[in-house]
SERO-4910 file (N, C-alpha, C, O; in steps of 0.05 Angstrom, whole numbers):
BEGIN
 pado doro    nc1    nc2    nc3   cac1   cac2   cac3    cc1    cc2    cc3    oc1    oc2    oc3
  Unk    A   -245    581   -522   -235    559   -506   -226    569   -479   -210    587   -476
  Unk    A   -237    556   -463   -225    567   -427   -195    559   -418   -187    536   -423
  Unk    A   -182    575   -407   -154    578   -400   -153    552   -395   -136    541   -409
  Unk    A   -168    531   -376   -167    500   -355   -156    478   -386   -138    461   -388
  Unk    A   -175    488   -408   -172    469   -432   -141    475   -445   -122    460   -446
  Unk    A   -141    497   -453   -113    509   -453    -86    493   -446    -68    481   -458
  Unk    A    -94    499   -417    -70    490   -403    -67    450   -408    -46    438   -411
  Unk    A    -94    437   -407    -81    410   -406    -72    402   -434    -55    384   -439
  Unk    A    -90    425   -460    -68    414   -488    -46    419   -487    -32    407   -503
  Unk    A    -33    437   -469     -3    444   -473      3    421   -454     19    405   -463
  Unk    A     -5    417   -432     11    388   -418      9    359   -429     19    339   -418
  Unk    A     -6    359   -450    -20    333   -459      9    333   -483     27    316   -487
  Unk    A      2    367   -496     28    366   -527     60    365   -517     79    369   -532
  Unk    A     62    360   -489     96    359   -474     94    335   -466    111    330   -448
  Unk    A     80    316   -471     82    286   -464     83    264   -491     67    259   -508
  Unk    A    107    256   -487    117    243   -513    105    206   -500    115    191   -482
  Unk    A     84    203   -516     80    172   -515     99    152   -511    120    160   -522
  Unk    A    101    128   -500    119    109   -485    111     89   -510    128     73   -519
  Unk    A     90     90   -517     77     61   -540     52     75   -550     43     95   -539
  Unk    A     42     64   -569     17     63   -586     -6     74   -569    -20     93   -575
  Unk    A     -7     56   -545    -28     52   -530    -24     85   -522    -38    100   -536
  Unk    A     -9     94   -505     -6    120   -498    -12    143   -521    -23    164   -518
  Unk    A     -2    133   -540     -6    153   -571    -39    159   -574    -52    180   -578
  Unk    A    -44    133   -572    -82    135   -576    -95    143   -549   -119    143   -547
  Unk    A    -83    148   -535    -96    159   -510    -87    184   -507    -90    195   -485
  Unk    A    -72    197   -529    -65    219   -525    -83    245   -547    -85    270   -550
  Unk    A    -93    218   -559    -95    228   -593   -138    237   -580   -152    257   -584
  Unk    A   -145    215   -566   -167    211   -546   -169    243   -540   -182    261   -551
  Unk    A   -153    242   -519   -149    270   -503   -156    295   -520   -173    307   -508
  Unk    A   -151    304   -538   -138    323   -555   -168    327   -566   -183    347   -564
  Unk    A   -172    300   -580   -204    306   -585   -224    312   -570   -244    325   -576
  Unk    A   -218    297   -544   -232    308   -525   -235    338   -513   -258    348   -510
  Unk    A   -213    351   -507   -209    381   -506   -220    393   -528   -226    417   -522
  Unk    A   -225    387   -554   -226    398   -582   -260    405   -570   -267    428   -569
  Unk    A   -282    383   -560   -305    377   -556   -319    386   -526   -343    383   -521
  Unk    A   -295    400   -506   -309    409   -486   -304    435   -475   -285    447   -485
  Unk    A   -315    446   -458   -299    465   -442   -304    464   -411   -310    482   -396
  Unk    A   -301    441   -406   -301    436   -377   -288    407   -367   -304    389   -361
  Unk    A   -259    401   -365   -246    385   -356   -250    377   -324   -235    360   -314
  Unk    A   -273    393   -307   -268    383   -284   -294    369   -275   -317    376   -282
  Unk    A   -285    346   -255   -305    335   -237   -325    353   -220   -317    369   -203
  Unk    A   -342    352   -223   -360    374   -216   -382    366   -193   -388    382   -175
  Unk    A   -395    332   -194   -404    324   -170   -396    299   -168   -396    282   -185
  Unk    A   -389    300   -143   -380    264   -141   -405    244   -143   -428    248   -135
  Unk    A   -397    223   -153   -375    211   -153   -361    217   -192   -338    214   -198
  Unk    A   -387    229   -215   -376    214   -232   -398    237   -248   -418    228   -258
  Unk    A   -392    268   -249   -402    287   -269   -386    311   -265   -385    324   -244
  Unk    A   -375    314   -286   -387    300   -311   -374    276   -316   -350    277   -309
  Unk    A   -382    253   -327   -368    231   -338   -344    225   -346   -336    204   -336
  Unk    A   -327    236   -360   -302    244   -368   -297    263   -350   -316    276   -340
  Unk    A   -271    268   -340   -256    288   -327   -226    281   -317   -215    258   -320
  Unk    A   -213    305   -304   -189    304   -302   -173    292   -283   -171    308   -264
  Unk    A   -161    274   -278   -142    267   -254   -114    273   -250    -99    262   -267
  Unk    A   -101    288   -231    -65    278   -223    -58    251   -204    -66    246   -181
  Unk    A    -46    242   -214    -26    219   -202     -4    232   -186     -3    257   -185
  Unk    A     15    219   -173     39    232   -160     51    203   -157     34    186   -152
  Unk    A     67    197   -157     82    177   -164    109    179   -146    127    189   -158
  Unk    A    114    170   -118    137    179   -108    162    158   -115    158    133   -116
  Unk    A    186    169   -120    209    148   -132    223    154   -113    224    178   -106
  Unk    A    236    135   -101    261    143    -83    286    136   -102    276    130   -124
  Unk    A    312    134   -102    327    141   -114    345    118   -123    363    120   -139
  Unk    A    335     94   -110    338     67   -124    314     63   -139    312     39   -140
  Unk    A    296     72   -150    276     71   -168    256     60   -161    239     55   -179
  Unk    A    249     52   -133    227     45   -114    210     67   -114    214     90   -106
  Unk    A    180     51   -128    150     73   -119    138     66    -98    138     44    -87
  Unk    A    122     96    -90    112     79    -70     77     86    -85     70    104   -100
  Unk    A     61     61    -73     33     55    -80     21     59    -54     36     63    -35
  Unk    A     -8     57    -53    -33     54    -35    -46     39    -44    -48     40    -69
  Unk    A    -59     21    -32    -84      6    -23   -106     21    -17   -120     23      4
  Unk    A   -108     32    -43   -140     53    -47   -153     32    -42   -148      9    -49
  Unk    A   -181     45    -20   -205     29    -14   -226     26    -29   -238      5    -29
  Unk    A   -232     47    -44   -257     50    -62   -249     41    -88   -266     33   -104
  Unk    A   -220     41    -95   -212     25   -119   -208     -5   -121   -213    -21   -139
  Unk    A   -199     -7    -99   -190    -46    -93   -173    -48   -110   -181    -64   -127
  Unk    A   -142    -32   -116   -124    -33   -129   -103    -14   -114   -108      6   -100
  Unk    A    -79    -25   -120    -54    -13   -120    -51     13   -127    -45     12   -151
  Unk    A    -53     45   -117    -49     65   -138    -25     80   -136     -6     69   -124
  Unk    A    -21    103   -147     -6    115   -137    -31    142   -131    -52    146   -143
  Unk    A    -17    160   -106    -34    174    -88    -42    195   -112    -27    197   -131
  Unk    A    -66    211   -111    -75    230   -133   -107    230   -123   -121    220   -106
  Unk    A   -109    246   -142   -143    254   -147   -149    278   -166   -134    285   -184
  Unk    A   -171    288   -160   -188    302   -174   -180    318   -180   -177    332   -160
  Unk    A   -167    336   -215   -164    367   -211   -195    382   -208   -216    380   -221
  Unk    A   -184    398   -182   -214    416   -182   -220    438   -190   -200    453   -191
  Unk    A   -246    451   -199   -251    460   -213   -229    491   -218   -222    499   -195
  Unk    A   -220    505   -234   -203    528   -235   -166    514   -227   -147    526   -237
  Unk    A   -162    490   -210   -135    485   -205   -114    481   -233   -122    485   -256
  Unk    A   -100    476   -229    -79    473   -252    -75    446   -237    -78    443   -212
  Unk    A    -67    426   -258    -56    395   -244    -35    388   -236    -29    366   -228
  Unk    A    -17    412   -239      8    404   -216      2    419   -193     15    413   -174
  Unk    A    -14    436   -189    -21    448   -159    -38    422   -145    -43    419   -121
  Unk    A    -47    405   -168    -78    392   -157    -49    368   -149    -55    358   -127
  Unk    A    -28    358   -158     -4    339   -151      4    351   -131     13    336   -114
  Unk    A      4    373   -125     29    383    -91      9    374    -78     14    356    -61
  Unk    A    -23    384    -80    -47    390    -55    -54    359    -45    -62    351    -23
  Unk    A    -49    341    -73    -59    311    -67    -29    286    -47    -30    264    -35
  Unk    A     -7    305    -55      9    292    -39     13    297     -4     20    285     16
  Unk    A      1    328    -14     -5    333     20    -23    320     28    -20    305     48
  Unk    A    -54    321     13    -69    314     34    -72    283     50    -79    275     72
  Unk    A    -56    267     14    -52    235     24    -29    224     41    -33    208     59
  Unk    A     -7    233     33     11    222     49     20    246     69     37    242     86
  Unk    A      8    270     66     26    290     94     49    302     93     58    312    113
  Unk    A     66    303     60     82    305     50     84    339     33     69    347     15
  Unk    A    107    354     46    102    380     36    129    372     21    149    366     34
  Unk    A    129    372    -13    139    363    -33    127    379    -64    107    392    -69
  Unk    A    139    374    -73    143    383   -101    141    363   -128    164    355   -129
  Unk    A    127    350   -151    139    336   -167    148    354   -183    147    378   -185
  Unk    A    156    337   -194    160    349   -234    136    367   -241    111    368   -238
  Unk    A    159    385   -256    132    411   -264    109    394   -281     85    395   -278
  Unk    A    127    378   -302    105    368   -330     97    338   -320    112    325   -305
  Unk    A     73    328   -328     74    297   -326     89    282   -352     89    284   -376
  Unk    A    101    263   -330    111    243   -348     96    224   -373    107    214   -393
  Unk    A     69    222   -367     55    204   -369     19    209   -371      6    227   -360
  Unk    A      7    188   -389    -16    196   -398    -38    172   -386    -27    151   -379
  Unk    A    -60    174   -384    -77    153   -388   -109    162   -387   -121    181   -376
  Unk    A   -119    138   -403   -151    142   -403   -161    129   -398   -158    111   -414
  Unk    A   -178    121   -379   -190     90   -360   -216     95   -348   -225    115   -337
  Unk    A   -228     72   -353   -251     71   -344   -259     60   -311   -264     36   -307
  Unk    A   -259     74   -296   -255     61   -266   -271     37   -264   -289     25   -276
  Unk    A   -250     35   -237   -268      2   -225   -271      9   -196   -269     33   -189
  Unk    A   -275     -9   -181   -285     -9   -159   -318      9   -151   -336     13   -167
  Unk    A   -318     17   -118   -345     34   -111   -339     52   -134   -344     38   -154
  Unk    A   -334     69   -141   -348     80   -158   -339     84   -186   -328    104   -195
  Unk    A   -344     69   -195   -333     56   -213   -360     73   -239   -379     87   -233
  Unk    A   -348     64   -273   -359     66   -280   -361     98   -299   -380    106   -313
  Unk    A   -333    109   -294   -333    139   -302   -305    138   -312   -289    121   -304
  Unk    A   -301    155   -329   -275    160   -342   -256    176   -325   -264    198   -316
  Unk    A   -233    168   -319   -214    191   -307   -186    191   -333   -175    171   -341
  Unk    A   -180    220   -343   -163    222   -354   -144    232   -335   -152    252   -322
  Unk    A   -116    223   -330    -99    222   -311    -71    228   -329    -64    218   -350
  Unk    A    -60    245   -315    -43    259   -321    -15    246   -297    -21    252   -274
  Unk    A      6    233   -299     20    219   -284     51    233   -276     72    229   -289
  Unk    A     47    252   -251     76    265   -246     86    248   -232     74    232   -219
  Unk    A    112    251   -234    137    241   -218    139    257   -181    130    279   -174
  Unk    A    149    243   -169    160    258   -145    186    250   -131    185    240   -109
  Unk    A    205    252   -140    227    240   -129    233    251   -101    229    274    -92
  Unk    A    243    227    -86    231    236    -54    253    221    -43    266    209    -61
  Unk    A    263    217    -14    266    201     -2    255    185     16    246    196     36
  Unk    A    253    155     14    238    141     22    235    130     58    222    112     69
  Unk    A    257    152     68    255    145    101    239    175     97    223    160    109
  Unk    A    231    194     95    216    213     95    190    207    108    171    197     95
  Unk    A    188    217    142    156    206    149    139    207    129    143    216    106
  Unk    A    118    197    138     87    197    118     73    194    140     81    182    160
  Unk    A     48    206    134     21    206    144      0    198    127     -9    217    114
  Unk    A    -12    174    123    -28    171     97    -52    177    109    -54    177    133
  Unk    A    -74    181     91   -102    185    101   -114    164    104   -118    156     81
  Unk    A   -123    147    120   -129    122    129   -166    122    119   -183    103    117
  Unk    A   -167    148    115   -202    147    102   -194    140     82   -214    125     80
  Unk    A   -182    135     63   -168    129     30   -163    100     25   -173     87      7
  Unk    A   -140     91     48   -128     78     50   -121     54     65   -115     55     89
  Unk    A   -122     31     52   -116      2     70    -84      6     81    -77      5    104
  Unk    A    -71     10     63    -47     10     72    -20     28     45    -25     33     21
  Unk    A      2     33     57     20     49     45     46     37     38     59     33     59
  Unk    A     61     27     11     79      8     13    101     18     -7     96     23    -31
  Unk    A    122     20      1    136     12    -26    150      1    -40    167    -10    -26
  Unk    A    153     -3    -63    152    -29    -83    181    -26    -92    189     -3    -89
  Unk    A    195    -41   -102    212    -52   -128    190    -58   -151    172    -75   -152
  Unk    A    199    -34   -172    180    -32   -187    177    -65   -205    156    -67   -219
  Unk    A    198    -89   -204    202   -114   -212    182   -134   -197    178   -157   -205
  Unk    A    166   -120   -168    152   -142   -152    134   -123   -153    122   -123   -131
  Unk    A    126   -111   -164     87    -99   -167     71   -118   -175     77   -130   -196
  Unk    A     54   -125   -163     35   -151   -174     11   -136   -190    -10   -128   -181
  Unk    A     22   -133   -216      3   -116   -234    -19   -129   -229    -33   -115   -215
  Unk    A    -27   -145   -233    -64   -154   -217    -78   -143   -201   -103   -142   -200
  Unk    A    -59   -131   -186    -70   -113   -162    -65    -79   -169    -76    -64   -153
  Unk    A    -55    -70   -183    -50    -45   -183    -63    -35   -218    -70    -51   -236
  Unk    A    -64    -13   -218    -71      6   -239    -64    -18   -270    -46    -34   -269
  Unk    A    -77    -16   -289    -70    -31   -311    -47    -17   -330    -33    -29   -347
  Unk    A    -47      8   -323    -28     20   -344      4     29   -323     22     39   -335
  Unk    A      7     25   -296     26     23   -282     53      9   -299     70     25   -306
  Unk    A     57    -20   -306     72    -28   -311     82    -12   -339    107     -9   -340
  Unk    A     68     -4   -357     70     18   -379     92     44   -363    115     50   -371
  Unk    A     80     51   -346     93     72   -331    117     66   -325    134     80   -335
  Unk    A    122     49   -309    149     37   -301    174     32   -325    199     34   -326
  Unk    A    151     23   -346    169     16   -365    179     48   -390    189     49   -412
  Unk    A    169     73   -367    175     88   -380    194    115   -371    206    132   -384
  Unk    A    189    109   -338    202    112   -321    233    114   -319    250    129   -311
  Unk    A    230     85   -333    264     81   -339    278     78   -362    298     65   -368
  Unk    A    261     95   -374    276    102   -400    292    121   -399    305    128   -419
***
């Protein structure tokens, strides 16, 4: 088994499920590592089929996230992307907060948080297994978002997210956030 598989069963076995739904997407995962040895995106948009994502999730300290208006998703996200091939997914969380918001930051070593989804939007149609770190930040902290990415940069009271518009398993998050 290659060190890359390694490393996400140990970050997958330090993530204690929020609900069922997370349990079986964890249980997903596990089998899935059991069945490959290659967790990374290899050509865009969507090979191999399954593969790995980081989230970064910034909290300011009244418990406000902040989201993007991903273009290729047509949803609310929080900033992230692709672990690439050989990265570890909290290096692939520092590299994705720089490159999206311009932000030289740190999250949480471990992710909080699990998910398995089948994308939507342009390119839609591929599995991203997403691994969901925290970044506690302060929220007057410039930003520079990548405007190739992005309609716009906002942040929320996690009580006025219009889950319609954002990630389906977000409100899960929030609701785990503040536990």
């Amino acid at each position: 088994m290659l060190a890359a598989v390694r490393t996400v069963q140990d970050l997958v076995a330090g993530i204690e499920p929020v609900d069922e739904l997370e349990a079986d997407h964890r249980r997903h995962v596990f089998d899935w590592l059991e069945s490959t040895d290659d967790v990374f995106r290899r050509v865009k948009p969507a090979e191999p089929d399954k593969h790995l994502v980081s989230y970064v999730v910034p909290v300011d300290g009244d418990g406000d996230v902040l989201l993007v208006d991903h273009i290729n998703a047509g949803l609310w996200l929080p900033p992230g992307g692709h672990v690439e091939p050989g990265e570890h997914p909290h290096d692939t969380a520092v590299r994705e907060v720089a490159e999206e918001l311009g932000l030289t930051a740190v999250p949480d070593e471990s992710p909080l948080f699990l998910t398995v989804t089948r994308t939507v939007g342009i390119d839609s149609g591929h599995t991203d297994v997403s691994l969901w770190f925290v970044l506690r930040c302060d929220r007057d902290q410039p930003l520079t978002p990548d405007i190739g990415e992005f309609r716009r940069v906002r942040w929320w009271s996690p009580d006025e997210v219009d889950v319609a518009l954002c990630d389906p398993h977000f409100p899960r998050f929030v609701r785990k956030l503040r536990r």
